[in-house]
C-alpha positions in Angstrom: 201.0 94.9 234.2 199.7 97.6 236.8 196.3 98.1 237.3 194.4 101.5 236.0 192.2 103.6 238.1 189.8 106.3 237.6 189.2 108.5 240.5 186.7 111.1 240.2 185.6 113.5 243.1 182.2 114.7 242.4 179.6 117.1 244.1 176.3 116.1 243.0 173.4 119.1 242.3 170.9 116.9 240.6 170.3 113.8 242.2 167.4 113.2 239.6 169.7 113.2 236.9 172.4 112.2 238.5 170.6 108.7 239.3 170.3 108.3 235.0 173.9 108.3 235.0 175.2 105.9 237.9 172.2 102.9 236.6 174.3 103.2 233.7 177.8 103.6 234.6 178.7 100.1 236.2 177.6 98.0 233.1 179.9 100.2 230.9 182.9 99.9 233.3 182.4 96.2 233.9 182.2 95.7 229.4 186.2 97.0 229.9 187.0 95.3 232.9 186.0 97.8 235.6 185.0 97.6 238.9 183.9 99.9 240.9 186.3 100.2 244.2 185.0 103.1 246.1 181.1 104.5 245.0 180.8 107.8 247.6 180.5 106.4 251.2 182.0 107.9 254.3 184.4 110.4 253.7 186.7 112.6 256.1 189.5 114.7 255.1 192.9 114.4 256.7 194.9 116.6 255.1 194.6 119.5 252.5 191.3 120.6 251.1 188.7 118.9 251.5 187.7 116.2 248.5 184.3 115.0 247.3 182.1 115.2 248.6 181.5 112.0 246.6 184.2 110.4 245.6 184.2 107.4 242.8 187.4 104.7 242.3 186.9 102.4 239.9 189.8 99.9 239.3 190.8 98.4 235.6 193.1 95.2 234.7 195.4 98.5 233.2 195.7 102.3 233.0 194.9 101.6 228.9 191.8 99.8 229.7 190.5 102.8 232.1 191.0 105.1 229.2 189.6 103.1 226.9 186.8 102.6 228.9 186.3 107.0 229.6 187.2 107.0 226.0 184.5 104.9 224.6 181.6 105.6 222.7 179.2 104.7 225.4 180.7 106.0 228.2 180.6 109.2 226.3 177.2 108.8 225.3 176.2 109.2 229.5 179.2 111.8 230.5 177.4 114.5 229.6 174.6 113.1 232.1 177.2 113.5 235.0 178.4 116.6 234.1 174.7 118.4 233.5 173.9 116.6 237.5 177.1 117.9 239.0 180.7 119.5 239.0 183.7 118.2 240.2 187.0 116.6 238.7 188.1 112.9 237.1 191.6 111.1 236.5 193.3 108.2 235.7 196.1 107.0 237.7 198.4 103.6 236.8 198.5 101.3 240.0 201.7 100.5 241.5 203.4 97.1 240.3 
Protein backbone atom coordinates (compact mmCIF):
# COMPACT_ATOMS: atom_id res chain seq x y z
CA UNK A 1 0.00 0.00 0.00
CA UNK A 2 1.55 3.59 -0.84
CA UNK A 3 2.17 5.90 1.75
CA UNK A 4 -0.21 9.31 2.12
CA UNK A 5 1.20 12.76 2.47
CA UNK A 6 -0.09 16.04 3.38
CA UNK A 7 1.83 18.90 2.09
CA UNK A 8 0.92 22.21 3.11
CA UNK A 9 2.77 25.50 2.12
CA UNK A 10 1.92 28.12 4.70
CA UNK A 11 2.88 31.90 5.33
CA UNK A 12 2.51 32.44 8.92
CA UNK A 13 1.01 36.21 10.08
CA UNK A 14 0.47 35.24 13.74
CA UNK A 15 3.16 33.53 15.20
CA UNK A 16 1.19 33.88 18.62
CA UNK A 17 -1.49 31.90 17.42
CA UNK A 18 0.14 30.11 15.22
CA UNK A 19 2.30 28.47 18.08
CA UNK A 20 -1.47 27.07 19.66
CA UNK A 21 -1.79 25.29 16.61
CA UNK A 22 1.70 23.42 15.87
CA UNK A 23 1.87 22.21 20.09
CA UNK A 24 -1.11 20.55 18.93
CA UNK A 25 -0.71 19.30 15.63
CA UNK A 26 1.88 16.46 16.00
CA UNK A 27 -0.02 14.47 18.74
CA UNK A 28 -3.12 14.47 16.39
CA UNK A 29 -1.09 13.32 13.33
CA UNK A 30 0.89 10.68 15.32
CA UNK A 31 -3.01 9.21 16.87
CA UNK A 32 -3.42 8.32 12.78
CA UNK A 33 -0.04 7.29 12.03
CA UNK A 34 1.62 10.61 11.00
CA UNK A 35 4.78 11.91 11.13
CA UNK A 36 5.92 14.86 10.38
CA UNK A 37 8.60 14.68 7.42
CA UNK A 38 9.44 18.28 6.59
CA UNK A 39 8.24 21.11 9.67
CA UNK A 40 9.47 24.64 7.62
CA UNK A 41 13.36 24.63 7.63
CA UNK A 42 15.56 25.91 4.78
CA UNK A 43 13.85 26.49 1.76
CA UNK A 44 15.01 27.70 -1.81
CA UNK A 45 13.10 27.70 -4.82
CA UNK A 46 14.33 26.11 -8.03
CA UNK A 47 11.88 26.39 -10.26
CA UNK A 48 8.48 28.18 -10.72
CA UNK A 49 6.99 30.45 -8.05
CA UNK A 50 8.27 30.48 -5.20
CA UNK A 51 6.57 28.05 -2.27
CA UNK A 52 6.16 28.53 1.42
CA UNK A 53 7.54 30.26 2.92
CA UNK A 54 6.87 27.44 5.44
CA UNK A 55 6.35 24.42 4.16
CA UNK A 56 4.87 21.23 6.24
CA UNK A 57 5.13 17.26 4.93
CA UNK A 58 3.81 14.98 7.03
CA UNK A 59 3.86 11.30 5.91
CA UNK A 60 0.89 8.55 6.70
CA UNK A 61 1.11 4.57 6.44
CA UNK A 62 -1.74 5.55 3.43
CA UNK A 63 -3.38 8.47 1.45
CA UNK A 64 -6.78 7.22 3.56
CA UNK A 65 -5.13 7.63 6.78
CA UNK A 66 -3.87 11.33 5.89
CA UNK A 67 -7.51 12.12 5.09
CA UNK A 68 -8.74 10.65 7.84
CA UNK A 69 -6.50 12.21 9.90
CA UNK A 70 -7.41 16.19 8.17
CA UNK A 71 -10.79 14.74 8.34
CA UNK A 72 -11.04 14.11 11.92
CA UNK A 73 -12.84 15.68 14.64
CA UNK A 74 -9.81 16.94 16.28
CA UNK A 75 -7.83 17.96 13.76
CA UNK A 76 -10.70 20.09 12.86
CA UNK A 77 -11.27 21.26 16.13
CA UNK A 78 -7.42 23.29 15.73
CA UNK A 79 -7.68 24.09 11.67
CA UNK A 80 -9.42 26.98 12.20
CA UNK A 81 -6.29 27.99 14.55
CA UNK A 82 -3.96 27.72 11.38
CA UNK A 83 -6.11 29.35 9.18
CA UNK A 84 -6.95 32.56 11.65
CA UNK A 85 -2.58 32.66 12.15
CA UNK A 86 -1.86 32.38 8.38
CA UNK A 87 -2.84 31.82 4.60
CA UNK A 88 -1.44 29.46 2.34
CA UNK A 89 -2.60 26.11 0.68
CA UNK A 90 -2.81 22.13 1.89
CA UNK A 91 -2.96 18.62 -0.04
CA UNK A 92 -2.81 15.17 0.07
CA UNK A 93 -0.78 13.26 -2.26
CA UNK A 94 -0.59 9.13 -2.42
CA UNK A 95 3.27 8.12 -2.33
CA UNK A 96 4.68 6.14 -5.04
CA UNK A 97 4.64 2.20 -4.67
Amino acid sequence: MALGYLIAQIDVHDPETYAKYTAQTPGIAASYGGKFIVRAGQLETLEGAAAGPRVVVIEFPSYARALEFYNSDEYQAIVGIRQKASTGSAFVVEGAD
